[in-house]
N, C-alpha and C positions, 0 to 999 in steps of 0.2 A: 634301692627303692624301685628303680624303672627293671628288673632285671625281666629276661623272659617275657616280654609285652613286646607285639606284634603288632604291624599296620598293615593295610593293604591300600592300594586306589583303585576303585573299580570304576570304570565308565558306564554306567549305567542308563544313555540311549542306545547301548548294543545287546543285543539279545544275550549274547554269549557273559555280559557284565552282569546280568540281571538275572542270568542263568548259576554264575557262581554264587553272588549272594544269597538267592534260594537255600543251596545247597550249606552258604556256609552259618545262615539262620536258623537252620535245622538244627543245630550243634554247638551253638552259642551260648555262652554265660552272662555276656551284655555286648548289648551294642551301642555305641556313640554314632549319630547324624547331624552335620552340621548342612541343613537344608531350610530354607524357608518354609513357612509353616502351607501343610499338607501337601509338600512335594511327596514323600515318602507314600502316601494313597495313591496318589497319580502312577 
């Protein structure tokens, strides 16, 4: 059931964390955030 499913951890108060996600939301099927709400705007 789990087969083929990926995680990543990005740090995302570093540019360079913020910089993959960009690239890797371009490309994306779905994405899962476990943030409080309207950290992802910020």
């Amino acid at each position: 059931m789990n087969r083929n499913k990926r995680s990543l951890a990005l740090d995302l108060s570093r540019p360079e964390g913020r910089a993959v996600l960009k690239r890797l939301l371009a490309s994306a099927d779905a994405v899962i955030e476990n943030f409080k709400t309207g950290m992802m705007e910020r």
